[in-house]
VMD Tcl script that draws the C-alpha trace (Angstrom):
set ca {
  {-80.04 23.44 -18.10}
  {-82.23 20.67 -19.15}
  {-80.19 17.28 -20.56}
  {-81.32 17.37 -23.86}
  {-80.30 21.20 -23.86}
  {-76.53 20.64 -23.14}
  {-76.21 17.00 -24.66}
  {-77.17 19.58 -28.01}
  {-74.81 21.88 -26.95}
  {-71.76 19.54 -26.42}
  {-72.58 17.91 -30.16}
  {-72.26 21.37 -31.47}
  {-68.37 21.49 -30.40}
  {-65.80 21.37 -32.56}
  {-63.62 18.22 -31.53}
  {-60.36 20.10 -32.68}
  {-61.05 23.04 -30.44}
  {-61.13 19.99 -27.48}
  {-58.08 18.74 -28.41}
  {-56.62 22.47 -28.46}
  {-57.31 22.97 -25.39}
  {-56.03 20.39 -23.63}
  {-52.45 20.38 -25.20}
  {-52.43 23.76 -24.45}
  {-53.66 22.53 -20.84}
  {-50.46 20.51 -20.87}
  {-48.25 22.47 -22.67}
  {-48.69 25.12 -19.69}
  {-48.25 22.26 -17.65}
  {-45.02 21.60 -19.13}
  {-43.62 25.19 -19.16}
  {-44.52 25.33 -15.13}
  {-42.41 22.75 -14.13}
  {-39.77 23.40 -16.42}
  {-39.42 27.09 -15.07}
  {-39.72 25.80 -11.49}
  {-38.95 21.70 -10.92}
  {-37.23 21.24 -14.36}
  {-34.47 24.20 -13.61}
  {-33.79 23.30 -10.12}
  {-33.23 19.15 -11.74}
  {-31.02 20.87 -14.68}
  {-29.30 22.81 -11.63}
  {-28.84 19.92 -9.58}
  {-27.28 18.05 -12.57}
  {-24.64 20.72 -13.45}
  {-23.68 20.41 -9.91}
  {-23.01 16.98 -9.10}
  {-21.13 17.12 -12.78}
  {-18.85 20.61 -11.35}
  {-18.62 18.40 -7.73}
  {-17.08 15.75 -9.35}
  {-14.93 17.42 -12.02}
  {-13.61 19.72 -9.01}
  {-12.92 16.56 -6.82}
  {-11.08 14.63 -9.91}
  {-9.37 17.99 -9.96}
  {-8.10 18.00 -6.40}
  {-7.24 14.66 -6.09}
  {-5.16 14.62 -9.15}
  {-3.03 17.61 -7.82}
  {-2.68 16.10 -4.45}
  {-1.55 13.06 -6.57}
  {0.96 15.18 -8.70}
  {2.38 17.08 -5.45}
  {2.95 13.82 -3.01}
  {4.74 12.47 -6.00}
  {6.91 15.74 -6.90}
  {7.48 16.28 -3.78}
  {9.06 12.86 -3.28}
  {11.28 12.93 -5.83}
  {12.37 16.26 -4.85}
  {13.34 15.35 -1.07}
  {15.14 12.08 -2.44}
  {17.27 14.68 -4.77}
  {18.09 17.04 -1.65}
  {18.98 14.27 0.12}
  {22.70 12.41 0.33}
  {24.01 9.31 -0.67}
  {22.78 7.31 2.49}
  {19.47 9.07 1.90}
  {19.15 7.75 -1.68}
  {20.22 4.03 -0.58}
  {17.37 4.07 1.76}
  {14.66 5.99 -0.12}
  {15.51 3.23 -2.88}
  {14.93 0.62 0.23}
  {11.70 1.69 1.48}
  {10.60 1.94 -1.94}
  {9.91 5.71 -2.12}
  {12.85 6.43 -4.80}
  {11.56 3.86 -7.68}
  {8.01 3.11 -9.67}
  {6.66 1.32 -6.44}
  {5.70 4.92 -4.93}
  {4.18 6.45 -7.77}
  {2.17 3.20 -8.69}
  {0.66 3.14 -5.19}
  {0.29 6.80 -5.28}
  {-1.71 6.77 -8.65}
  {-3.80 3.39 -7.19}
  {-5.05 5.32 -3.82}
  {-5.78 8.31 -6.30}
  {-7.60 6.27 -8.87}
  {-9.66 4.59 -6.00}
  {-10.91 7.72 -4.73}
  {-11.66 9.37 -8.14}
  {-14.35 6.04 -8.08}
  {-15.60 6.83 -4.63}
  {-16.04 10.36 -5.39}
  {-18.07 9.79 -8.38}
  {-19.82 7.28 -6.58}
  {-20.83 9.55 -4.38}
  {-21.92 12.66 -5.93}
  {-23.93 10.55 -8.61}
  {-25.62 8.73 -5.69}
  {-26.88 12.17 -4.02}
  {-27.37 13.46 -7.48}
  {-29.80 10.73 -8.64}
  {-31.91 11.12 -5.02}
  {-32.06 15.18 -5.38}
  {-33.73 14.25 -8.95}
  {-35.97 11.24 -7.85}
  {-37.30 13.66 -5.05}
  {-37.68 16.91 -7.04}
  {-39.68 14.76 -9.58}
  {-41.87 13.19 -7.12}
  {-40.62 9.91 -6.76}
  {-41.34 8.33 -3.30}
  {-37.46 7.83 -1.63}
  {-38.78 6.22 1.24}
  {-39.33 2.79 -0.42}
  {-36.33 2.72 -2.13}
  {-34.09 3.78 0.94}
  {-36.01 1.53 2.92}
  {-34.96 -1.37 0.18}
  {-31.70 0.04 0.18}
  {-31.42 -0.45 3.94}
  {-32.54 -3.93 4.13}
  {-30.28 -4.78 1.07}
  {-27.48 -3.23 2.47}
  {-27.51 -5.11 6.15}
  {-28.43 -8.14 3.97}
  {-25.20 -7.62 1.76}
  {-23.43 -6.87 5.41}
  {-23.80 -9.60 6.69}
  {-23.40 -11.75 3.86}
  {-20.44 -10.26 2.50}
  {-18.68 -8.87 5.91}
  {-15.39 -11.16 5.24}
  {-15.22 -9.19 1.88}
  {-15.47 -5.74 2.68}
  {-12.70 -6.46 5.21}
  {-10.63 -8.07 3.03}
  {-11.47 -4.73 0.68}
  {-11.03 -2.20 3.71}
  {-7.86 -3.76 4.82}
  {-6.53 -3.51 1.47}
  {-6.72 -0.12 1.31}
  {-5.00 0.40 4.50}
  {-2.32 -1.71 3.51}
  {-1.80 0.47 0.25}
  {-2.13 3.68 2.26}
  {0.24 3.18 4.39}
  {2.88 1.42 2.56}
  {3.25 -1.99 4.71}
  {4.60 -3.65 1.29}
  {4.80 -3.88 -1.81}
  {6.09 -6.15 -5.04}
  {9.11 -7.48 -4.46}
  {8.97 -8.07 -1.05}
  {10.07 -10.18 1.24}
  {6.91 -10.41 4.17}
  {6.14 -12.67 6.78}
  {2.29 -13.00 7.16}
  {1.93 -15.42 9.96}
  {0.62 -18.18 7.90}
  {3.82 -18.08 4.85}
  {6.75 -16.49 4.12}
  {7.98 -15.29 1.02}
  {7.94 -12.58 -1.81}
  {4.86 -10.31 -2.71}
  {3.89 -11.36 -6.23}
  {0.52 -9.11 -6.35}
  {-1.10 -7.04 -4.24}
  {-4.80 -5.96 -4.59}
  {-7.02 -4.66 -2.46}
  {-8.98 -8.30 -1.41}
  {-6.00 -10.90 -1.71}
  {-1.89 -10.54 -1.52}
  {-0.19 -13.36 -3.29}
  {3.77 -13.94 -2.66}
  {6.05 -17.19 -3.30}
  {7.78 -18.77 -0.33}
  {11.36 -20.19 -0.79}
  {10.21 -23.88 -1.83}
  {8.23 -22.27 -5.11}
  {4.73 -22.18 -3.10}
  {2.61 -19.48 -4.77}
  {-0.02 -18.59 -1.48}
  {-3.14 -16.63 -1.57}
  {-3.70 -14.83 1.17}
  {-6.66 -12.87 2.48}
  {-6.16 -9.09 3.43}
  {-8.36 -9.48 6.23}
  {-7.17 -12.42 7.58}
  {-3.52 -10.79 8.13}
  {-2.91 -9.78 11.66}
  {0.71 -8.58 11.61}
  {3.04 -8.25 8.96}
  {7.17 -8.48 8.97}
  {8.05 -6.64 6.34}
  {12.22 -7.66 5.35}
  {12.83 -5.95 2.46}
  {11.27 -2.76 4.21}
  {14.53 -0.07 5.13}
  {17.22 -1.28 5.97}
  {18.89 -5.04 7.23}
  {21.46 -5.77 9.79}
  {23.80 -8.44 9.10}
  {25.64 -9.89 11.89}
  {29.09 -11.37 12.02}
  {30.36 -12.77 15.03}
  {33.98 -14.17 14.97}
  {35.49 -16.59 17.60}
  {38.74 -16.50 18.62}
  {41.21 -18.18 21.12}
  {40.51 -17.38 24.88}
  {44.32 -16.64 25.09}
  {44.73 -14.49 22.24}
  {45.14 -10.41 23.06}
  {41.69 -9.14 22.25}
  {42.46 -5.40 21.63}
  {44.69 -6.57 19.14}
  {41.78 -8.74 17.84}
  {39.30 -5.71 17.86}
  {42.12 -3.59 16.24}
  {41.93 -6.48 13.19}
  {38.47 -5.97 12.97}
  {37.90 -2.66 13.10}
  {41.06 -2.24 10.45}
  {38.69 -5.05 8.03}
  {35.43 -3.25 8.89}
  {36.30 -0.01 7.77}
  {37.99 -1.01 4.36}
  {34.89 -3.10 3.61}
  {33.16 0.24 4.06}
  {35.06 2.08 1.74}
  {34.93 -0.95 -0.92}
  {33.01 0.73 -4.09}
  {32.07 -2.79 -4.82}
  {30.11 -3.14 -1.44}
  {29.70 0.91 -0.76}
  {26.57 1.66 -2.56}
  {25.10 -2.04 -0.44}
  {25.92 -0.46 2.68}
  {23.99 2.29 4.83}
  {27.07 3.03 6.86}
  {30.39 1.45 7.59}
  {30.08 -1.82 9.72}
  {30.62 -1.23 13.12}
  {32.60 -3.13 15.50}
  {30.32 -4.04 18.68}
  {32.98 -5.68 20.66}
  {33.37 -9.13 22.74}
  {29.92 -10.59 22.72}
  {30.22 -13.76 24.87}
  {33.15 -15.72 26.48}
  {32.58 -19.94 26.62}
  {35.20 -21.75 27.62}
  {38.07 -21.34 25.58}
  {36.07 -19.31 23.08}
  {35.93 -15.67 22.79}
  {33.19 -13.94 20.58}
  {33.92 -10.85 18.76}
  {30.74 -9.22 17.30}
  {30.28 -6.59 14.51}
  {27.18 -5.14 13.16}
  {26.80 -3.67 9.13}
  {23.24 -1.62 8.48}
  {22.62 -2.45 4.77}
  {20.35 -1.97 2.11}
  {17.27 -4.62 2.46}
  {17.91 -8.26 0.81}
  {21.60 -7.44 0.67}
  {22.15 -9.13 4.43}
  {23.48 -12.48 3.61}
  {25.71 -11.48 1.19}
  {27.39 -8.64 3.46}
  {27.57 -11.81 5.88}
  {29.75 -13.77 3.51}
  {31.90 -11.01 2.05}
  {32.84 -9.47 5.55}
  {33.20 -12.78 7.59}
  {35.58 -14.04 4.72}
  {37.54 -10.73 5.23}
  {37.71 -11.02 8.90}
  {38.89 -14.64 8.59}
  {42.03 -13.71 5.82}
  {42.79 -10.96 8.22}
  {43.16 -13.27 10.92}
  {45.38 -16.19 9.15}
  {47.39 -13.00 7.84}
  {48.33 -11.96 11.83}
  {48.45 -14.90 13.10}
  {45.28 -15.02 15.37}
  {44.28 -18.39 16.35}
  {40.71 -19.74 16.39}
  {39.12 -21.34 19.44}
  {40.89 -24.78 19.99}
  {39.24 -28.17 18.49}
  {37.69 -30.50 20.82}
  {39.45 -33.77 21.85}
  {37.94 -36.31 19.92}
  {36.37 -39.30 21.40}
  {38.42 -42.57 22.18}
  {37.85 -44.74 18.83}
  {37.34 -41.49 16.62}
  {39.25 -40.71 13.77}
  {41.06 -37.36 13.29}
}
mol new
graphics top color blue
foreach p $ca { graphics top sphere $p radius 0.5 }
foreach p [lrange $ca 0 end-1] q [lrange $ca 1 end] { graphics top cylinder $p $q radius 0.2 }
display resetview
């Protein structure tokens, strides 16, 4: 066809039937991908929302059931099961806080998750180029490793620490670095008072043991001394008389994991003779069972008669 013979022929056209057919050239368009890419991105969607409704789901009831069932083996259990549940921290709001914390911070890393892959499965069934953006996302990433490696310790030991209980608020802990009570506890720092008012920060990932005291139970130690010539069954017979009404005290019973026991002679110096008894009690309650018993033990004594060690000879020039 000669030029002038079509540049005629394309004046003749209507401009409207142009523009018809191309947005019905892209309304087909449209329609194709919807049936095929556009279902299988509305697909992918409804997914990752199911995915994480069912994981929400499942880590709620696992939530519910360790809690329940917690409750339900410190009501089966007796009274020295209850005075140490309530000392490990499983019979009060401790437990079910930490519980609900572990189940709140996976809830986040499961929707983390599942929106991550769902956002890549729609990136690449539109045609967006992943390998950029991963590639980005890897360099990023080993950049943010290495700058922020201290951090996702301090974040990774945190979580440990809350998993599996080490301690809580409320607690008495020795860190290494301070000792004193747990004020706070989150997953990058732990802050707790020492005994001189000292508020300390310190770093989850920077702790390398922990002594928990306020964890189970605490063993307070008495130990009596007595004259070298006085008859030591009759001494333990005292003590073991004193040790088992202080375990039958209500005022001191629910303090107490079991009756104090009497261990026996612990050491003989000079004219000295140590008499040694052990009481298991509930955490924090130590020095107190201390006092109470080793005042009973020393009324018992002046009531039959048992002497002490004897005083040492003072010095020439002292005064008595």
């Amino acid at each position: 066809m000669p030029v002038s013979d079509a540049v005629t022929a394309l004046s003749t056209l209507d401009v409207s039937t142009l523009d018809a057919q191309v947005v019905a050239n892209y309304w087909d368009k449209v329609q194709t991908w919807l049936l095929g890419d556009g279902i299988r991105v509305l697909v992918t969607l409804l997914m990752g929302l199911v995915a994480r409704w069912a994981l929400h789901r499942v880590i709620g009831r696992v939530v519910a059931t360790m809690t329940s069932r917690t409750a339900a083996r410190i009501a089966d259990s007796g009274g020295a099961g209850r005075v140490l549940a309530t000392a490990t921290g499983l019979a009060n709001e401790r437990h079910r806080q930490r519980v609900e914390t572990m189940g709140s911070l996976l809830r986040s890393i499961s929707t983390f998750v599942v929106g991550t892959v769902t956002v890549l499965t729609v990136m690449a069934l539109v045609g967006l180029p992943l390998g950029p953006l991963l590639a980005s996302a890897g360099v990023g990433g080993v950049a943010l490793g290495f700058g922020a490696q201290s951090l996702v310790k301090d974040f990774l030991s945190g979580i440990f620490m809350m998993l599996e209980d080490q301690y809580g608020v409320g607690d008495v802990i020795d860190t290494g670095e301070a000792i004193g009570t747990v004020e706070e506890v989150t997953l990058r720092v732990t802050r707790l008072r020492d005994a001189d008012g000292i508020v300390w920060y310190v770093r989850n990932g920077e702790v390398i043991r922990i002594g928990n005291r306020s964890q189970g139970y605490s063993a307070a130690w008495v130990d009596m001394p007595v004259s070298y010539l006085e008859d030591i069954e009759r001494v333990l017979g005292v003590v073991r008389d004193v040790a088992e009404a202080f375990g039958a005290d209500p005022a001191w019973e629910e303090k107490l994991i079991e009756a104090p026991t009497v261990l026996g002679v612990d050491s003989i110096t000079g004219q000295t003779v140590t008499v040694r008894v052990l009481a298991k009690c509930v955490a924090g309650e130590n020095f107190g069972v201390q006092r109470e018993l080793r005042a009973r033990i020393k009324a018992a004594f002046d009531a039959h008669g048992i002497q002490g060690p004897p005083l040492p000879p003072f010095a020439p020039g002292a005064r008595p």
